[in-house]
C-alpha atoms as one frame of an Amber mdcrd trajectory, in Angstrom:
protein
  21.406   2.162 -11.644  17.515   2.767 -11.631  15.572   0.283 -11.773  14.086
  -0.991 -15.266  10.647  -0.325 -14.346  10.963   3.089 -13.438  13.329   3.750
 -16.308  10.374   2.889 -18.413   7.743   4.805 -16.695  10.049   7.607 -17.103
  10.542   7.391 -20.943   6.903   6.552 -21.465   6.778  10.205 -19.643   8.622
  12.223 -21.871   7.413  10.189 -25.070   4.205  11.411 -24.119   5.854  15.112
 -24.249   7.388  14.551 -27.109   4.763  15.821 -29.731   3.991  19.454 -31.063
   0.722  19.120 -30.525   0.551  17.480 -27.192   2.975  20.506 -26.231   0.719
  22.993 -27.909  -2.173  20.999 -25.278  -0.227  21.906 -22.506   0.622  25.428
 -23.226  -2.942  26.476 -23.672  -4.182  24.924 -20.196  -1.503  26.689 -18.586
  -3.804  29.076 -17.595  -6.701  26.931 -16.130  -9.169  24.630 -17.078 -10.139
  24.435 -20.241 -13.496  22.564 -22.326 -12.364  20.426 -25.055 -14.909  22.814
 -26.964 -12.085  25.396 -26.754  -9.243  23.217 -26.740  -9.915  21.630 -30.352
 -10.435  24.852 -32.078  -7.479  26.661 -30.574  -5.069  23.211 -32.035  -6.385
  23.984 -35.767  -6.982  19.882 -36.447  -8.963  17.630 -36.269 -10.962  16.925
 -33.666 -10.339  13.034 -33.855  -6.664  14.019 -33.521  -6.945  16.747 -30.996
  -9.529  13.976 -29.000  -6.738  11.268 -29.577  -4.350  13.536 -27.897  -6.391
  14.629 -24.968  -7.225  11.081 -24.558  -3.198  10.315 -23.876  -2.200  12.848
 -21.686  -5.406  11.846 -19.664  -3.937   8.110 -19.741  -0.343   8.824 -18.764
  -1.734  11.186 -15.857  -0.655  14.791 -17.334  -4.274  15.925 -17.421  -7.308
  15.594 -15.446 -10.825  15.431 -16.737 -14.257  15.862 -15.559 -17.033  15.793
 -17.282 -20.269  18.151 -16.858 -23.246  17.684 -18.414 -22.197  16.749 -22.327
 -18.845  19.132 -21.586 -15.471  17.234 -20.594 -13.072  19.785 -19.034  -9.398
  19.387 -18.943  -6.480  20.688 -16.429  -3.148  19.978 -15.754  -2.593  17.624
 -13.317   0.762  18.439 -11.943   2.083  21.902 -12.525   5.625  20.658 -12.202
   5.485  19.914 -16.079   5.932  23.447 -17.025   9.493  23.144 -14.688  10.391
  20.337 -16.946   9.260  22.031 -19.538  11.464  25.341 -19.500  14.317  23.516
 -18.545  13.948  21.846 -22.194  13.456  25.180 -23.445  16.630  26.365 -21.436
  18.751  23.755 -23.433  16.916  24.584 -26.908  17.822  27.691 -25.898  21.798
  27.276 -25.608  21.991  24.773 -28.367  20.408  27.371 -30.771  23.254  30.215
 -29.806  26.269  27.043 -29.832  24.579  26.536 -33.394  24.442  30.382 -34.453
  28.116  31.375 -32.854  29.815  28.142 -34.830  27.694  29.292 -38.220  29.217
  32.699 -37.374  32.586  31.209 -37.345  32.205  29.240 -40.504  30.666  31.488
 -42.376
């Protein structure tokens, strides 16, 4: 059995995944580095909110930030997300046909 404390570093982990928005973070620094000043526009919300996120994956080490000048720039800070990531999708994946082929049957 693991050990408590690492259980719960672990599910503080994926709690901090578990949010559209926080995903929706993610996906769009993918690609790079990104300024919050194009971060917040591309999540269409508030910026509060969208700061309030940012501000959490920074905290439970997802993200990096630097700041330059009055810009704070974000990036991931361990790639190996996105693995974690499309092995959810993998499942989503599956569970959506299991869904579809018993509808098909019952319908």
């Amino acid at each position: 059995m693991k050990d408590k404390n690492i259980l719960q570093l672990e599910s503080d982990f994926l709690k901090t995944l578990a949010q559209p928005t926080r995903l929706k973070i993610l996906y769009f620094l993918k690609d790079g580095e990104k300024c919050a000043c194009e971060i917040i526009p591309e999540m269409k919300e508030e910026q509060s909110n969208v700061s309030r996120h940012l501000a959490l994956l920074r905290e439970q080490g997802v993200v990096e930030a630097r700041k330059e000048g009055v810009s704070v720039y974000y990036k991931i800070k361990d790639m190996r997300v996105f693995t974690l990531l499309s092995l959810v999708d993998d499942i989503v994946k599956a569970q959506i046909k299991e869904k579809a082929k018993l509808m098909k049957i019952l319908g």
